[in-house]
N, C-alpha and C positions, 0 to 999 in steps of 0.2 A: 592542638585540640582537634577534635575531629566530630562530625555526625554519625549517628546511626541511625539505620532505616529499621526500622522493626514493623511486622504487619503482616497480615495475610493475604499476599498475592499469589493471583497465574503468575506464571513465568513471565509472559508476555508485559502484563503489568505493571509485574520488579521491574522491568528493564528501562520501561517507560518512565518510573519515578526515575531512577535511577538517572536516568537519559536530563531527565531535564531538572534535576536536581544540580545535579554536577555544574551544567550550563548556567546554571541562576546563580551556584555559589562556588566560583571557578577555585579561588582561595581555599579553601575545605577539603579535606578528608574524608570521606563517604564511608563506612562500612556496612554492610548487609546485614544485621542478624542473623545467626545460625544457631542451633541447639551446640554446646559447647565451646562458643568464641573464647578464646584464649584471652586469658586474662593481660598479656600485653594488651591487645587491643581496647578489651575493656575500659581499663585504668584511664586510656585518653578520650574519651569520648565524655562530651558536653553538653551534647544536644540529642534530643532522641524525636525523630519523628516518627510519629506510630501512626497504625491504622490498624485497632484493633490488634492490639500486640499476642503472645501467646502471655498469659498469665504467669507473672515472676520475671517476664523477661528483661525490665529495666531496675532488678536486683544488682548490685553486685556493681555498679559503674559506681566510682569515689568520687569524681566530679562531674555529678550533672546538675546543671544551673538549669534545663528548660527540656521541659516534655511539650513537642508541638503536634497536636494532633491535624491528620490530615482530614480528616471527618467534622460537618456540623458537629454529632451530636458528640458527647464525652460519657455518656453514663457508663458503659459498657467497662473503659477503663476506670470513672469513679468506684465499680463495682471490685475493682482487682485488690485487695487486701495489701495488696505487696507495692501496688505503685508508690513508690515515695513521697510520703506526706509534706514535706518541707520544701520539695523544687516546683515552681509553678509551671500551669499547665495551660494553655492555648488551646481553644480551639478554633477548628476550619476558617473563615469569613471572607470568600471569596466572590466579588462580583459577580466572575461570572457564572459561579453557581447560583447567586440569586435570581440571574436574568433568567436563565433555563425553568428554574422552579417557577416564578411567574409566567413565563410560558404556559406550563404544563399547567397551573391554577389557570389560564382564560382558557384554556384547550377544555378543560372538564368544565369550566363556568358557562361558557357556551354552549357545550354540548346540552347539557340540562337549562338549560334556558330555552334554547331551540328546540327541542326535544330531538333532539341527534340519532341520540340512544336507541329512539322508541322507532326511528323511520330504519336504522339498522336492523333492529329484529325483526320489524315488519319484512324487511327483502327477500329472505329465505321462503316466509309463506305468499309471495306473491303478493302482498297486498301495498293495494296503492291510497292513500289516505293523505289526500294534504291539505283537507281543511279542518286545519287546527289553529287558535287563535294565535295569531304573531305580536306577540309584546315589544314593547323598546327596552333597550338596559334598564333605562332610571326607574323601572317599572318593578325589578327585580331585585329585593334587597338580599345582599352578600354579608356571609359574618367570617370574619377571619382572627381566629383564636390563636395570639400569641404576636408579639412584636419586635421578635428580633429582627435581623437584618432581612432573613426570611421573609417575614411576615408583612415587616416596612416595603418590601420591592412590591410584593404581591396587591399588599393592598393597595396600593400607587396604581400602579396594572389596571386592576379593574377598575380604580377609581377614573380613570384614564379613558377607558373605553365606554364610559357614561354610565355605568353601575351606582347604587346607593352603596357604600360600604361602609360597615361597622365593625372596627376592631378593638380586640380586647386586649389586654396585659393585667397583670398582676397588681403591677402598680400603674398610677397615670403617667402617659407619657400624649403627646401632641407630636401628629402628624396632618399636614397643611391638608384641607380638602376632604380629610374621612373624619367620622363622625368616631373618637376613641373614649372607650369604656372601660372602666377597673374594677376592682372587688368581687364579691359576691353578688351583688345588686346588679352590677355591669354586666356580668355574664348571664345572670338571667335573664335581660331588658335585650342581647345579643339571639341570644337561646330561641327568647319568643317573638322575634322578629324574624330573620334571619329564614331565607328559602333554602339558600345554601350556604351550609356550615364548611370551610375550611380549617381545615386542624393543622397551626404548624406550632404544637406547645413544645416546648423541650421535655422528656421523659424523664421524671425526678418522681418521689413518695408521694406526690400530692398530685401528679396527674397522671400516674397508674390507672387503669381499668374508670378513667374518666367520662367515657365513652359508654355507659350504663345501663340497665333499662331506668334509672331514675332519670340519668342525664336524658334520655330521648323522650321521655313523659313532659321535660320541661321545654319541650325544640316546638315550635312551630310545627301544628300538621302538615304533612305532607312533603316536610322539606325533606332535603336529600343531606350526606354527609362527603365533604370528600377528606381523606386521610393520607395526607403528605410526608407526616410526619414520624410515627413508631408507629409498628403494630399493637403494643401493649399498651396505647391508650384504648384502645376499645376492645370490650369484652366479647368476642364474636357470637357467643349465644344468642346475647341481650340484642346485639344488631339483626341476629337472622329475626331472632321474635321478631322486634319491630318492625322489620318490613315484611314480614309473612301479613302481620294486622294492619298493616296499612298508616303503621303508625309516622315511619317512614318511605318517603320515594322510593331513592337510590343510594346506591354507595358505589363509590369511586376510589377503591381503595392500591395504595400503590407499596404498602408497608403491611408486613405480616406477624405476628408472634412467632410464628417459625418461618425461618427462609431458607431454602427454595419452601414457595407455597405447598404443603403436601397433596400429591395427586387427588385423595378420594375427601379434601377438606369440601363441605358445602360450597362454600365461597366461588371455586371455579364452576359450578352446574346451577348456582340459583340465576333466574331470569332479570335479578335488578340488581347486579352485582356487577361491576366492572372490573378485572385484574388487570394490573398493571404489575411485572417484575419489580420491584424497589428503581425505577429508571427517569422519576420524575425531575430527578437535578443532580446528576453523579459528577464525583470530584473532577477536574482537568488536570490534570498532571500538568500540565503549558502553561495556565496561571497561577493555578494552585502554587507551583513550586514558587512563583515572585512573593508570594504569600508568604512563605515560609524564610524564604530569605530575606524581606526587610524586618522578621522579629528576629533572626538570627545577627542582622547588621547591629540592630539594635540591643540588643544581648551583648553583642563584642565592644559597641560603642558608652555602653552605661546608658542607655537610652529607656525610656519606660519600656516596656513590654505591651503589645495590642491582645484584644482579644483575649484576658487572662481570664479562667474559670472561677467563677465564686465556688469553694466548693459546699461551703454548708447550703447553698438554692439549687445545686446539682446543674449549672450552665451557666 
């Protein structure tokens, strides 16, 4: 039996999985994806790790037990018509991408809390301006939309560094220390509290273009949004409107409807707009692969499977 890598890499990248792929699962077979692999090849391969595969690219293998994706999110492959309906599918869950991600939520949670942002812009006109009211954390209430593994480190995080935080899920779930909200009711009780909105929802039909002028009608004046998460949760129109009216702060946005950001999009030249390249919490190939190789142990062993996708909730 053997893996495939399937995915769209630099060179440099390939190599990298590649590199510590092998090292995690010394036992293993490794093959690369290419347009045409030979059907010898095919036929033995069992496992497919992808990242964003090319579309149809895991047709055509007779025994695969486990598509492991190297990515949080799966929509992208739920989207492929041809991924095989009947072998389950994994994704990402790796620590140490969650630590990075909470990193980069207290880096933006601070910075708007402190107003960072604003002593930034001020530099370039020379102005010096430092008395502005200085708050504590607990003064400053945090909404953090979504609870996965994600969203659990994150709002630990803040909750950590003395922050009020409110986080939401779908369904109820309990975490020791934040104040956790579900339903419909939940998220508007989050919405209208909430100064700064953290988005880490998974990208499914039901949180498409979430990010609205109706959803920012129901936010807290003045609060800011930060978006961790897809670009396709929020509408970017409906966000330039609300911060043109004052309806919103800021936005701290790190995920875009199209990536690379296109050059002449508003989002890079408005004054209360933060761009971040998609760089908030990127895979590690170093742990990432121990990831992949204890569902692969587990696969060889009859062991359950971690991390398997629900696919009718789309994550």
């Amino acid at each position: 039996m053997s893996l495939l890598l399937a995915g769209r890499f630099e060179p440099v990248e390939r190599e990298a999985w590649c590199t510590e792929l092998r090292r995690a699962l010394p036992d293993e077979t490794l093959t690369v994806w290419q347009p045409g692999l030979p059907a010898g090849l095919r036929v033995a391969v069992d496992v497919a790790v992808v990242a964003n595969p090319p579309p149809g690219s895991l047709q055509g293998l007779p025994k695969l037990r486990l598509v492991q994706s190297l990515w949080a999110g799966v929509e992208r492959l739920l989207a492929d018509p041809e991924l095989p309906a009947a072998v389950p599918l994994a994704r990402m869950v790796d620590p140490a991408m969650s630590e990075a991600m909470a990193e980069t939520a207290l880096w933006a949670v601070l910075s708007l809390h402190r107003c960072w942002f604003e002593r930034l812009d001020a530099q370039p006109r020379g102005q010096w301006a430092p008395h502005s009211p200085q708050r504590r954390a607990d003064e400053v209430v945090i909404g953090v939309l979504g609870l996965g593994e994600l969203g659990r480190t994150v709002a630990l995080r803040l909750q950590a560094n003395g922050y009020r935080v409110l986080a939401w899920s779908r369904r109820a779930k309990v975490l020791e220390g934040v104040e956790t909200l579900h339903g419909d009711t939940g998220c508007d009780a989050l919405l209208a509290q909430a100064e700064i909105v953290i988005n880490l929802l998974p990208l499914t039909p039901l949180t498409r273009d979430f990010f609205c002028a109706r959803t920012f009608a129901r936010m807290r004046p003045g609060a800011s949004l930060v978006n961790l998460a897809r670009g396709a949760h929020v509408v970017d129109e409906d966000l330039l409107a609300a911060l043109d009216r004052g309806v919103l702060h800021r936005a701290v946005l790190d995920v875009f409807r199209t990536e690379p950001l296109p050059p002449g999009h508003p989002f890079w030249r408005h004054p209360r707009v933060t761009v971040l390249p998609h760089v908030a919490a990127q895979t590690d190939p170093r742990t990432a692969a121990a990831v992949v190789a204890d569902n692969v142990h587990a696969l060889r062993a009859g062991r359950p499977l971690r991390h398997l996708v629900d696919r009718g909730a789309g994550y």
